[in-house]
N, C-alpha and C positions, 0 to 999 in steps of 0.2 A: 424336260423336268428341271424347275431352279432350283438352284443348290445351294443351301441357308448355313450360317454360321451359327451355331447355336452360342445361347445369350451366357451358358455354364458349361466351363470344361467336363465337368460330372455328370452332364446327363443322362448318360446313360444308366449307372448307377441310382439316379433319381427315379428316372421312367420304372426300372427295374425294381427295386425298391415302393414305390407305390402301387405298381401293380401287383405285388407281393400280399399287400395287403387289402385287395379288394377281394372279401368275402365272397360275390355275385363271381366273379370268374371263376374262383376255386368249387362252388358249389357244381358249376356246367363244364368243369373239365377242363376251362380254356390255357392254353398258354403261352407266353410272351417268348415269339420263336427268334424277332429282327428289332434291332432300334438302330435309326438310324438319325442326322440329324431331319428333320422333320417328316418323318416315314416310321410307321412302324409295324409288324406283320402280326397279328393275334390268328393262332389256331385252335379248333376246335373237334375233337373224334365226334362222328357222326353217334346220337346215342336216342335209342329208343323212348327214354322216358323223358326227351325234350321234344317229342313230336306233338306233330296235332292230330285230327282227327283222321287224315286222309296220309298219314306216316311220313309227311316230310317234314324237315326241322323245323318246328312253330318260329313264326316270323318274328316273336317277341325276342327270341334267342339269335336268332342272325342281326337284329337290330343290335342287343349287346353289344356285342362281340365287334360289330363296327365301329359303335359309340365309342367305344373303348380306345378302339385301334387310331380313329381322329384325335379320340381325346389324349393319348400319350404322343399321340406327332407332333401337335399342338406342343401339351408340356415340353419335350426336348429340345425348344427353342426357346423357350420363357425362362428370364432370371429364376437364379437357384431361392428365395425367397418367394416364390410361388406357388399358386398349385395351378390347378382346371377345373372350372365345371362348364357340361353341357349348358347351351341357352337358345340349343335351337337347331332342328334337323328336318329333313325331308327323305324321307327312304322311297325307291321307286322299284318292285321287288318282279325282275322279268325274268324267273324259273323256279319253279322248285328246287329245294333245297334238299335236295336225297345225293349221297355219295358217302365218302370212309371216313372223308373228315372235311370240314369249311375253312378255308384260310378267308381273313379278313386284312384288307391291306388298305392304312390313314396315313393320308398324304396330306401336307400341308400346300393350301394355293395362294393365301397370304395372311403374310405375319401381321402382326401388331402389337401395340403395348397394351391395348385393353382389352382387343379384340382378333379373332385370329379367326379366317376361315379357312375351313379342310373339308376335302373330298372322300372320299372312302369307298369301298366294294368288297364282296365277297363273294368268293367263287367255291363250288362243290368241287371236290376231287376224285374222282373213281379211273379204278384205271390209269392214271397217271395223265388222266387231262383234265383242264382244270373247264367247268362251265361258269358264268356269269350269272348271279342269283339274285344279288342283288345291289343297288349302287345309294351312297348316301351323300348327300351336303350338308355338311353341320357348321356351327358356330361355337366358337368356345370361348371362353372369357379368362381373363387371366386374375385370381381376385390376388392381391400381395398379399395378404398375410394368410401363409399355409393353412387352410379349413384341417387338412391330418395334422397338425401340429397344434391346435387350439384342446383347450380340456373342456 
């Protein structure tokens, strides 16, 4: 794994801080358990009114929650004058998604100034082992001037 210098002493407080304010996490429970420089852990309690028809966690919900977890790996490398947005993912979902709770873990595989790509996965928990549910590649863009800081 590379090991990236992030571009703001503060990142962590940034990562944390915008994730604070993403409405979509807080409505599914999620929360921001690791920041690291370009790694970051989002979890999830397994919950019944997120399922689909056949009771494992709807796919649209483990997409989240990865998105997410790319998209602040991403951010804790990008100048503090930043933010993130998605611009482009592929999910590849090899099990259902039943267990106590889903950790979701966004790794950055390389940096850029405009453009950054990240890996991501998310694994079910039961038991205290974890299974592979599902795996993403995303893209994320750095736009400068903070889209949360605009009125």
């Amino acid at each position: 794994m590379p090991t990236f210098e992030p571009q703001d002493p503060n990142f962590d407080a940034r990562v944390r801080e915008s994730f604070a304010r993403q409405k979509a996490m807080e409505t599914i429970g999620a929360s921001l358990t690791s920041v690291a420089p370009g790694e970051v852990e989002i979890e999830l309690p397994f919950r019944g009114d997120l399922t689909q028809q056949h009771g494992f966690l709807h796919a649209g919900i483990v997409t989240t929650i990865v998105d997410s977890a790319c998209g602040y790996a991403a951010l804790s490398l990008m100048p503090s004058d930043s933010g993130v947005l998605s611009i482009e993912y592929k999910v590849n979902f090899v099990s259902p998604a039943t267990g106590k709770r889903m950790i979701a873990r966004g790794r950055v595989t390389k940096p850029g100034r405009t453009i950054t790509v990240c890996a991501g996965d998310v694994f079910a928990v039961a038991d205290g082992n974890e299974k592979l549910v599902a795996t993403m590649l995303a893209t994320m863009m750095t736009p400068r001037e903070r889209p949360d800081l605009q009125g």
